[in-house]
N, C-alpha and C positions, 0 to 999 in steps of 0.2 A: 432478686427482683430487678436490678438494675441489668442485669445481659438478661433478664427476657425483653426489657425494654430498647435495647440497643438493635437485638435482633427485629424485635417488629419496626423498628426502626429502617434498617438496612433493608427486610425485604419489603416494605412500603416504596423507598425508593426503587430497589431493583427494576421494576417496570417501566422504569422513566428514561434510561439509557439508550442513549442513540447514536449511530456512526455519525460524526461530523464530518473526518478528513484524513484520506482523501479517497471522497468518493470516485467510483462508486465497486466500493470492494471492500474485503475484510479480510484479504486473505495477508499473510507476515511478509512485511518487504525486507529486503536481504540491501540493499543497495539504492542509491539516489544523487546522482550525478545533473550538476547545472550549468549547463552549456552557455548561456549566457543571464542576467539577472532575471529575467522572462521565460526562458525554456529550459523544460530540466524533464528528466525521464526517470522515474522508480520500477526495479524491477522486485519479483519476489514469487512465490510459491501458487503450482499450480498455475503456470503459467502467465502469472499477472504481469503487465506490463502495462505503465501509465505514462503519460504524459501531460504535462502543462504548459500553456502559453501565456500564464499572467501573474507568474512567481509563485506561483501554488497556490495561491486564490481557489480553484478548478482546477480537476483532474479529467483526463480523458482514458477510457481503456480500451488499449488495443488489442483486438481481438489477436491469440497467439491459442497455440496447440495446448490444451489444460494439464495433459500429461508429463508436462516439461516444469521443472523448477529452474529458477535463474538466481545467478549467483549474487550477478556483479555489471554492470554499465558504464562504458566509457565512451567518450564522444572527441575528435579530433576539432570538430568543429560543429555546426547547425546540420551540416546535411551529411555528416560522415561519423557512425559509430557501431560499436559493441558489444554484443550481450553472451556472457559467458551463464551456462547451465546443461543441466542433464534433465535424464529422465527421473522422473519422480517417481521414489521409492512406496507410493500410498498413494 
């Protein structure tokens, strides 16, 4: 009696889950590098590529080719950086 109760439990909640952060995406980030306490770029799968300009408060997504996964981001400074990845296997 007690795990049918856990379970109507759990899928009671189930329905309530929501993306918080960082929108506006769900897809696995691989990498998240912060160029200074304000701007920081996360890359990850399926092309996702975000950025912030308010410590991650907000997220922005920059439109990139969806067939591409990204590994890795690195940045020399604010206006000079890196994105290592391939093509995606799926």
């Amino acid at each position: 009696m007690l795990i049918l109760g856990v379970l109507l439990a759990i899928t009671a909640f189930a329905g309530e889950w929501e993306w918080q952060n960082p929108l506006p995406q769900g897809n696995s980030l691989y990498d998240v590098e912060f160029v200074t306490d304000e701007i920081g770029w996360a890359a990850g799968l399926h092309g996702t590529l975000l950025r912030t300009s308010d410590g991650g408060e907000t997220w922005e997504r920059i439109p990139m080719e969806a067939n591409w996964d990204f590994w890795a981001v690195a940045f020399a400074d604010s206006l000079h950086g890196w994105i290592a990845g391939g093509e995606s296997g799926g």
